[in-house]
C-alpha positions in Angstrom: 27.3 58.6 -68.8 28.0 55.3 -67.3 30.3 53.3 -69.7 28.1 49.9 -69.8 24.3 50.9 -68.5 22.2 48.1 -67.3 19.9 48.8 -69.4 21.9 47.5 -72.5 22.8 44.4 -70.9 21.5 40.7 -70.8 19.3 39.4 -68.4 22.2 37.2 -67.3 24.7 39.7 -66.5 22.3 42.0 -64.8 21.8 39.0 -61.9 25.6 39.8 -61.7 25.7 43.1 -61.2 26.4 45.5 -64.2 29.7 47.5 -63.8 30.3 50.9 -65.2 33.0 53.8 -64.4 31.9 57.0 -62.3 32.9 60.1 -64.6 32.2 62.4 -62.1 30.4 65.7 -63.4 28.2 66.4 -59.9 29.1 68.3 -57.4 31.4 67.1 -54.7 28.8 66.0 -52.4 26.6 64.1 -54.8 26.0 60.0 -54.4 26.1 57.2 -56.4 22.5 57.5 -56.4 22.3 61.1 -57.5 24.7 59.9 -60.8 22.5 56.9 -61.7 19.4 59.4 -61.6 21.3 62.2 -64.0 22.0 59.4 -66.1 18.5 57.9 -66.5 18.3 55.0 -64.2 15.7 54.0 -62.7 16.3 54.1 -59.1 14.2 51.6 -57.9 14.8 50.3 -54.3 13.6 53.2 -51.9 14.0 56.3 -54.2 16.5 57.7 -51.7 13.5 58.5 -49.3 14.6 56.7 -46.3 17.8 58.0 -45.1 19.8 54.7 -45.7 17.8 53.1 -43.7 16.6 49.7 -45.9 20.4 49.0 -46.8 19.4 47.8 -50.4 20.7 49.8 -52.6 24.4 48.2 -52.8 27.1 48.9 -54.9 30.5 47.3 -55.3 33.7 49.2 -55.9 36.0 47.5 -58.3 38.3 49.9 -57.1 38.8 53.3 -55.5 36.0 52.2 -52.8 35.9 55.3 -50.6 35.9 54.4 -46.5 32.5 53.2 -45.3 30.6 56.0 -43.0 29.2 54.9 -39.4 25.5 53.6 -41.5 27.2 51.8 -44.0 29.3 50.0 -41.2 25.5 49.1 -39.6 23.8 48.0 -42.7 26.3 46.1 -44.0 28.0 43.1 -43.3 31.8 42.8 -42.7 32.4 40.6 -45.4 30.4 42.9 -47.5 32.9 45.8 -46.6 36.0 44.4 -47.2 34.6 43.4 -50.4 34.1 46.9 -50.9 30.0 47.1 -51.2 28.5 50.5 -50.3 25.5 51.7 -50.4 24.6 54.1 -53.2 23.0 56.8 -51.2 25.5 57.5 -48.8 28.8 57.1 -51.3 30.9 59.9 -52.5 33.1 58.1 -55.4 35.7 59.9 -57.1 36.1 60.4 -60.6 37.5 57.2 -62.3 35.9 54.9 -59.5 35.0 51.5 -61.2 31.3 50.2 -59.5 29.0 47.1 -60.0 25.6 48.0 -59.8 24.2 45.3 -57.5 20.7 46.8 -57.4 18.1 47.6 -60.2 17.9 44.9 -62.2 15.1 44.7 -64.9 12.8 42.7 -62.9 11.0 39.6 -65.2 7.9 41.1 -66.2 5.2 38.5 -66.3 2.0 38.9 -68.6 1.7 35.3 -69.5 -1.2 33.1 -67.9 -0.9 29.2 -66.7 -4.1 28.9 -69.3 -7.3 31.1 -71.1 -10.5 29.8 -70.4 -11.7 30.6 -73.3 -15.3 30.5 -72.5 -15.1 33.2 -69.7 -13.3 35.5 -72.0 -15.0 38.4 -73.4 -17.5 38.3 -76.3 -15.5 41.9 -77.5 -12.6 42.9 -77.9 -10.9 44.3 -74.6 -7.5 45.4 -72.9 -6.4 44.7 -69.2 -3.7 46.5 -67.2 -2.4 45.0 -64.6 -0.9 48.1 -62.8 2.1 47.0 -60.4 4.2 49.2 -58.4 7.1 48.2 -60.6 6.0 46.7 -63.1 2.6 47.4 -66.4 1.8 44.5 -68.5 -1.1 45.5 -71.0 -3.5 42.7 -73.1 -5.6 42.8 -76.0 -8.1 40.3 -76.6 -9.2 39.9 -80.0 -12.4 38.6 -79.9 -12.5 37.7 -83.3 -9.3 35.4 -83.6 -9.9 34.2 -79.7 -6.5 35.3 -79.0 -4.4 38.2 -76.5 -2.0 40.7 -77.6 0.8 41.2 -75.0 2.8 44.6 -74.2 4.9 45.2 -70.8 6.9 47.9 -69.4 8.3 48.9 -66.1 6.2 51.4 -64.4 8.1 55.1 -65.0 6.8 55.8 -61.4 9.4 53.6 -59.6 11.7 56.8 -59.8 10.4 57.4 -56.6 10.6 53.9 -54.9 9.3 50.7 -55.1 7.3 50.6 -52.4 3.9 52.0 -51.9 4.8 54.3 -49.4 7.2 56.1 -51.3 4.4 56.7 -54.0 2.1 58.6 -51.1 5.0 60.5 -50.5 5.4 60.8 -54.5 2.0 62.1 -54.2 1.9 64.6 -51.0 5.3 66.3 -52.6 4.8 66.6 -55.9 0.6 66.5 -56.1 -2.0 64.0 -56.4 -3.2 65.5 -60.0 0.5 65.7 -61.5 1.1 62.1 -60.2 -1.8 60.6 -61.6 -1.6 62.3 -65.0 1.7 61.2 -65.3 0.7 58.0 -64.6 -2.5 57.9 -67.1 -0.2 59.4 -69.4 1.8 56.2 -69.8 -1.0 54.3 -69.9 -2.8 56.0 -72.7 1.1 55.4 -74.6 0.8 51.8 -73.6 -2.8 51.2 -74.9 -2.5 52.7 -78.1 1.0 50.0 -78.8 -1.6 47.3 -77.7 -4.5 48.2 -78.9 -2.5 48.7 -82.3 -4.7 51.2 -84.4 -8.4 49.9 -82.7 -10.7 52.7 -81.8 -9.9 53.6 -78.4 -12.8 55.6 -77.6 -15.2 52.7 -78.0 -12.6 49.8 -76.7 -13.3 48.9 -72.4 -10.2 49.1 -70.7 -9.9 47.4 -67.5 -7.3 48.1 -64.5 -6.1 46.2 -61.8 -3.4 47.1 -58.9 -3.0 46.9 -55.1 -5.4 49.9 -53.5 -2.4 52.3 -52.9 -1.6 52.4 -56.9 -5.2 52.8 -57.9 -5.3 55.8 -55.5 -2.4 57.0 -57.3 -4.1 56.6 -60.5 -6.9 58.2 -59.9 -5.3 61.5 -57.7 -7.0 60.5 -54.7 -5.8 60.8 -50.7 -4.0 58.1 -50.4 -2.5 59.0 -47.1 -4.9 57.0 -45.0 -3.2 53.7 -46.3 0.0 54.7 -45.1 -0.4 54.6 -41.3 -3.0 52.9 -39.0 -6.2 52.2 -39.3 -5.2 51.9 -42.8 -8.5 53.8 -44.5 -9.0 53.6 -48.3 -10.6 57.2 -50.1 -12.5 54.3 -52.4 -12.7 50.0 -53.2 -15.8 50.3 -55.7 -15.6 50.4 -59.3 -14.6 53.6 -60.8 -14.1 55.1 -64.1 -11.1 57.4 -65.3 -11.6 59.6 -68.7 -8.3 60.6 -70.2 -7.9 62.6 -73.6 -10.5 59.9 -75.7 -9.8 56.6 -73.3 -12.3 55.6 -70.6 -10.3 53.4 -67.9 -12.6 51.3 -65.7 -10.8 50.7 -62.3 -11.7 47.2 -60.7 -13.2 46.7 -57.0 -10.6 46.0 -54.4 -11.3 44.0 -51.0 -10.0 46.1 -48.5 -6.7 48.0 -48.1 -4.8 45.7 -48.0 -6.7 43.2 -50.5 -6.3 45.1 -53.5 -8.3 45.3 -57.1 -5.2 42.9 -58.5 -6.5 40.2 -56.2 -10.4 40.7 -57.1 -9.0 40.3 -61.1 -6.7 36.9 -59.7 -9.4 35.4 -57.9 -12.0 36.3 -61.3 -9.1 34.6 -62.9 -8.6 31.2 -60.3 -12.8 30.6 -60.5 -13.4 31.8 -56.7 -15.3 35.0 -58.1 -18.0 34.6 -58.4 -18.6 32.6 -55.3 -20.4 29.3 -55.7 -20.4 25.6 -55.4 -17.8 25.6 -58.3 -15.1 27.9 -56.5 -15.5 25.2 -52.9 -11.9 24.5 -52.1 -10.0 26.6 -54.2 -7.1 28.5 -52.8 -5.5 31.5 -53.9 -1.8 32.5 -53.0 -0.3 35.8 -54.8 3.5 36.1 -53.6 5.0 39.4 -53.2 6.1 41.8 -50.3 2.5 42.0 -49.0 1.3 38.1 -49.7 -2.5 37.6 -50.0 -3.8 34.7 -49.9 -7.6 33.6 -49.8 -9.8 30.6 -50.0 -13.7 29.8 -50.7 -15.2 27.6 -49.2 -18.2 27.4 -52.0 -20.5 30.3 -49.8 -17.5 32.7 -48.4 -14.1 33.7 -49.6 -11.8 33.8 -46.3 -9.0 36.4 -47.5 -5.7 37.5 -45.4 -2.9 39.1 -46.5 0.8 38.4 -45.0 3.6 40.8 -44.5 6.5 38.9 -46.2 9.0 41.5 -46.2 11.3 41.6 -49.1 12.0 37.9 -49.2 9.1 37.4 -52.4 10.0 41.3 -53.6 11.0 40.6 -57.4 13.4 44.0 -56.5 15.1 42.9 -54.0 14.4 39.3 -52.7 16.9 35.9 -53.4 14.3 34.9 -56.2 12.6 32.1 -56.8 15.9 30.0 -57.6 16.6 31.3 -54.0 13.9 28.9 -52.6 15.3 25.5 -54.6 18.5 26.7 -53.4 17.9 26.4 -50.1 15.3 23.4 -50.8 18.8 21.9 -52.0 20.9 22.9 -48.7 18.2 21.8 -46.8 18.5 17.8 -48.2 22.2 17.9 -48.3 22.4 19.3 -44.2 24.5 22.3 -45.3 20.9 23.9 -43.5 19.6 22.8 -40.7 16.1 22.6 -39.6 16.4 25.7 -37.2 17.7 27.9 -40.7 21.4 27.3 -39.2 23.3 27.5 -42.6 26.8 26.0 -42.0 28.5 27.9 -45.0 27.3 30.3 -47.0 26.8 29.2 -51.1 26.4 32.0 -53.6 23.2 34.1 -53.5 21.8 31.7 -49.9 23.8 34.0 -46.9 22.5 33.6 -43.2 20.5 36.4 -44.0 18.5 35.6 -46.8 17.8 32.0 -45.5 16.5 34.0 -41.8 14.4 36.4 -44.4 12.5 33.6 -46.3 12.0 31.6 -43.1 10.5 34.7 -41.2 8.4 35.4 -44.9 7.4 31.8 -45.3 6.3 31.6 -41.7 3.9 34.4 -42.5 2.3 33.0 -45.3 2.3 29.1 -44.0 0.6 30.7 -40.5 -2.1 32.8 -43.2 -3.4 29.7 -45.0 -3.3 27.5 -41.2 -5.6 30.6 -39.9 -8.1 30.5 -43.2 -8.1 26.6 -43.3 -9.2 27.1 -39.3 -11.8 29.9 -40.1 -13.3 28.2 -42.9 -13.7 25.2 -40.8 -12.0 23.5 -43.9 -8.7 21.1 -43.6 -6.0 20.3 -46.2 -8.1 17.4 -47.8 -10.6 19.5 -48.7 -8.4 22.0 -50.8 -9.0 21.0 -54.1 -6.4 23.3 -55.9 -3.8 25.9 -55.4 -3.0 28.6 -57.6 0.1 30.4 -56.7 0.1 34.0 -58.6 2.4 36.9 -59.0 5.7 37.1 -60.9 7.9 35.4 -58.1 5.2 32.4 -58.0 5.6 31.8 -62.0 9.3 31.0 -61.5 8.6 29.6 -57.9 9.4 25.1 -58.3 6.2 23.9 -56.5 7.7 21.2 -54.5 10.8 23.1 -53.2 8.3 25.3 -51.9 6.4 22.5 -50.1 10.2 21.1 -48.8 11.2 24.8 -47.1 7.3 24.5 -45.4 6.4 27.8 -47.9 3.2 25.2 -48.7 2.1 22.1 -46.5 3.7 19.3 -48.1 -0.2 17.8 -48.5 -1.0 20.6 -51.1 2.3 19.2 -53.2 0.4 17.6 -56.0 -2.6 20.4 -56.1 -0.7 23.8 -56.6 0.1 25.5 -59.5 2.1 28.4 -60.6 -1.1 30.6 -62.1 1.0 33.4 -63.9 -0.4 36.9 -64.2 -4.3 36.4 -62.7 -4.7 40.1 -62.3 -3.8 40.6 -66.1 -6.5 37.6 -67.0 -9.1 38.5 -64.4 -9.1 42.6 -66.0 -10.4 40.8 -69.3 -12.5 38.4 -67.7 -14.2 41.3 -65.4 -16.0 42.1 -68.7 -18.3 39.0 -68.4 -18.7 38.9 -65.3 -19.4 42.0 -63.7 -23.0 42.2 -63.2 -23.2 38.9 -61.8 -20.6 39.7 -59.0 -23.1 42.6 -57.9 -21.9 43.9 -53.9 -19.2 41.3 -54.1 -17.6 42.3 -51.0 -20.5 40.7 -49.1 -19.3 37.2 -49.9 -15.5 38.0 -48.1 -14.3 37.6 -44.8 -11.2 39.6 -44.4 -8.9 38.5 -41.5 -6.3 39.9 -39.6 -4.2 37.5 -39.6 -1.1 39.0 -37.1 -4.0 40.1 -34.7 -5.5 36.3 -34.5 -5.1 35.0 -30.8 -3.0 32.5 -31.9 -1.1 33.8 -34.8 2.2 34.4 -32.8 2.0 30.5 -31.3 1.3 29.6 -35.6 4.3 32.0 -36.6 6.8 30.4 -34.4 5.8 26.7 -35.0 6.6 27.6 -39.1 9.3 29.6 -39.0 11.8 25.6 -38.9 12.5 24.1 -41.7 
């Protein structure tokens, strides 16, 4: 076994990389990667599925770092290899080789809310799942003492990856039904610790997650959401039975608008659409952003590819953003991203990742503020959800150009929405009827003028 597992280490020294000693006990040919799996880590960048080609899953050798192979000398920086960073799938350590795990940390799982509205909760007592691709937070709402009952866990699934894709693939190799019962089967564990002795049978449990992880879920084709045109098996409502739970699956948007948005947006007051929800603007930060706004009679929705900058896995983090917010007003950064020396965690590369990510989302909300026929006086609030956006400092955002500086002073980190929204769905089910009838979904990278947007926000 590794001699100091991650797992048994703070939160602080697991930002620093957690160092153990390689014992050996595989075969000669075996990685890094195919130790940390024997030895019950969660392997939770790419599952090994890519063929070293994301370069994320970096380790650093203390000592006995064996000579970097031709991809390792590609993915990797020079600095990096002198330093004696490798990547876990492709190294062949000997026995007594000292490593720093640089990869894997427990990502912050966030089940906390900005607030409970209190009046839109349930009138019974209900749990919400918030299904993520790494990451389960469960709540309980008592009805009776008005209060929620928290319970998190990472999701035992990111074995195979942390992406989406690498749970179709999951699913094509291994089988849709012995996925998805695997799957329930943690669930059912986790409602029964939230749930804490209620009746299960008669309790409603409510589930929200990107389309992919609901397909996963419920053993369905999810194929056609890996590759173009991007075709969902299902978005409606649907229920799951499993050994004396019923699971009731919310409605997503599209593929790529997901059932975790349809709970945020419950959550934010823009579902149901009305007068009310007129200016309200919805942001959920992650590898795939989405981001949507009502104009009181339509919600405009779009959702960004961010890359891994937002990715709690693998991205700088949200101290990453007032980092550079910092370089920026001390000229260490320039406006074009030029970073004159690199500073800690901020490299050239990270600060070219968040301004390509930050482009993306900055261009989605100029495109739904131009389809709505709405401008930045009218926004009236901003919610920014998702576990990167609880941490995220509001006006550092606005000073990297993440947000339009005018929105400053009317956004808000929102916490888990998709958790809150699941126990909120309860009330207001029937009233959202064919809900999807009151979206516009926009392609935002196919917009006529999306690449003249991209480039204008990818400065500082």
């Amino acid at each position: 076994m590794p001699t100091n597992s991650y797992k048994n280490n703070s939160d602080k020294d697991l930002r620093k990389g957690v160092p153990f000693v390689y014992d050996g006990g595989l075969p000669f040919f075996a990685c890094v990667c195919d130790y940390l799996k024997d030895n019950g880590y969660s392997y939770s960048v790419c599952g090994g599925n890519y063929g070293a080609k994301c370069g994320r899953c970096k380790v650093r050798f203390e000592e006995g770092a064996p000579l970097p192979d031709a991809i390792e000398r590609k993915l990797l920086s020079p600095d990096e290899l002198r330093e004696g960073v490798r990547l876990a799938c492709r190294s062949n350590p000997k026995a007594g080789s000292k490593l720093s795990i640089l990869f894997g940390a427990k990502t912050a799982i966030i089940a906390e809310t900005a607030k409970i509205n209190l009046a839109a909760m349930p009138d019974r007592d209900a749990v919400g799942i918030d299904l993520g691709t790494s990451t389960l937070a469960f709540a309980f709402w008592d009805s009776n003492e008005k209060k929620q009952i928290l319970h998190k866990a990472d999701n035992p699934q990111i074995k195979y990856g942390s992406d989406v894709i690498s749970r179709i693939d999951a699913a094509n190799k291994y089988g849709r039904e012995f996925i998805s019962e695997e799957l329930l089967d943690f669930l059912y564990e986790g409602l029964l610790k939230v749930a804490d002795g209620k009746d299960i049978k008669s309790l409603p449990v409510y589930v929200a997650g990107n389309t992919v992880m609901l397909h996963v879920l419920s053993g369905e084709d999810a194929t056609g959401l890996g590759a173009y045109p991007f075709t969902p098996a299902f978005l409606d409502e649907r229920k799951i039975t499993y050994k004396d739970a019923t699971f009731t699956l919310l409605p997503g948007i599209s593929a790529f608008v997901g059932a975790d948005i349809t709970a945020g947006l419950i959550s934010e007051g823009i579902l149901p659409v009305s007068a009310m929800s007129k200016g309200k603007l919805f942001i959920d930060l992650g590898t795939n952003a989405e981001t949507a706004l009502s104009d009181g009679e339509k919600v405009y929705c779009t959702a960004c590819a961010a890359g891994s900058a937002f990715s709690t896995d693998a991205g700088i983090g949200s101290e990453g953003i007032s980092a550079i917010a910092k370089l920026l007003q001390e000229g260490i950064i320039d406006e074009t991203g030029l970073l004159k020396e690199e500073n800690g965690a901020v490299t050239q590369k990270s600060v070219r990742e968040i301004q390509l990510a930050k482009a993306a989302v900055a261009s989605g909300i100029e495109i739904l503020l131009g389809k709505s026929g709405m401008s930045k006086e009218d926004i009236q609030s901003v919610s920014i959800a998702g576990g990167f956006g609880y941490f995220l400092n509001v006006e550092d955002a606005a000073q990297i150009g993440l947000l339009p500086k005018e929105l400053k002073d009317v956004a808000r980190p929102g916490g888990n929405t998709c958790l809150q929204g699941c126990l909120m769905y309860d009330k207001v089910r029937k009233e959202l009827g064919s809900f999807r009838n009151d979206f516009v979904a926009i392609d935002s990278a196919t917009e006529p003028n999306f690449d003249e947007l991209y480039m204008r926000q990818v400065n500082f």
